[in-house]
C-alpha positions in Angstrom: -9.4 -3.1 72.7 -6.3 -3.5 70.2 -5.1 -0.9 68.4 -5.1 -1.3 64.4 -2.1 -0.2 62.7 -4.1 0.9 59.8 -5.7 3.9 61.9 -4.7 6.9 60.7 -2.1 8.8 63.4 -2.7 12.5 64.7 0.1 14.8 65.0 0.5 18.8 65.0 -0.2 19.5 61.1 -3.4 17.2 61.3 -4.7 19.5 64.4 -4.0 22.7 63.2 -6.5 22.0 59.8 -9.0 21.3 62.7 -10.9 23.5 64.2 -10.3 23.3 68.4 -13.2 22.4 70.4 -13.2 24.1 73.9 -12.4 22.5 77.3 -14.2 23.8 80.2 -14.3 22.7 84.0 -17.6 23.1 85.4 -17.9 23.4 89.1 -21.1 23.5 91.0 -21.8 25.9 94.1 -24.9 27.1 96.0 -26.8 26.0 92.7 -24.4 27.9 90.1 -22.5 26.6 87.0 -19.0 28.3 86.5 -17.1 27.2 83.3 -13.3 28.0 83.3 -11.6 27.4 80.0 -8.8 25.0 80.6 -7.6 23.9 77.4 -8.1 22.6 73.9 -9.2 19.2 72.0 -8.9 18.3 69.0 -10.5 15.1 67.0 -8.7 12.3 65.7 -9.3 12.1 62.1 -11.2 8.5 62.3 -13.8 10.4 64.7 -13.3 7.7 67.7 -11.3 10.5 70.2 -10.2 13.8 70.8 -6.4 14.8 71.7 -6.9 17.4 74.8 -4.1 19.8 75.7 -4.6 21.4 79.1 -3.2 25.2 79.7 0.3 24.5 81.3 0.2 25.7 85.2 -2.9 24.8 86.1 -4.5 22.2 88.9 -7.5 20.3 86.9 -10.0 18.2 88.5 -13.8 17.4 88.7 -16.0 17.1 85.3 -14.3 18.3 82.0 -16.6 19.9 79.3 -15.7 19.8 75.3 -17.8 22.1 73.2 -18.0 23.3 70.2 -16.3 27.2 70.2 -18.7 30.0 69.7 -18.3 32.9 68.2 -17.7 35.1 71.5 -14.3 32.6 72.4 -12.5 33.3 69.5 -9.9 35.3 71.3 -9.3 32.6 73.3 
């Protein structure tokens, strides 16, 4: 898919209007969920992605989760 030059570009100011979504890692044992924060995304402003910033230092893999914060992260 080509990129159009017309889209409008994402930068630092643009994401900090934005409010963050959450990025969890959810890993599955002996039939339990556990969600560890890992990060941050943000939307582009044409709605058709998300920039994601993982916390520096730490190992990610398996199946990433964005949601929406709730009221109980917002010291996160």
């Amino acid at each position: 898919m080509a990129k159009s030059n017309n889209a409008p570009k994402n930068n630092t100011a643009d994401q900090s209007k934005q409010q963050p979504l959450g990025v969890f890692v959810v890993d599955e044992r002996q039939d339990r969920k556990f969600w560890t924060r890992v990060g941050a995304a943000w939307p582009h402003k044409d709605g058709e992605g998300f920039n994601v910033d993982i916390t520096p230092g730490i190992s990610v893999s398996g199946r990433l989760v964005i949601r929406e914060k709730k009221q109980d992260d917002a010291q996160d």
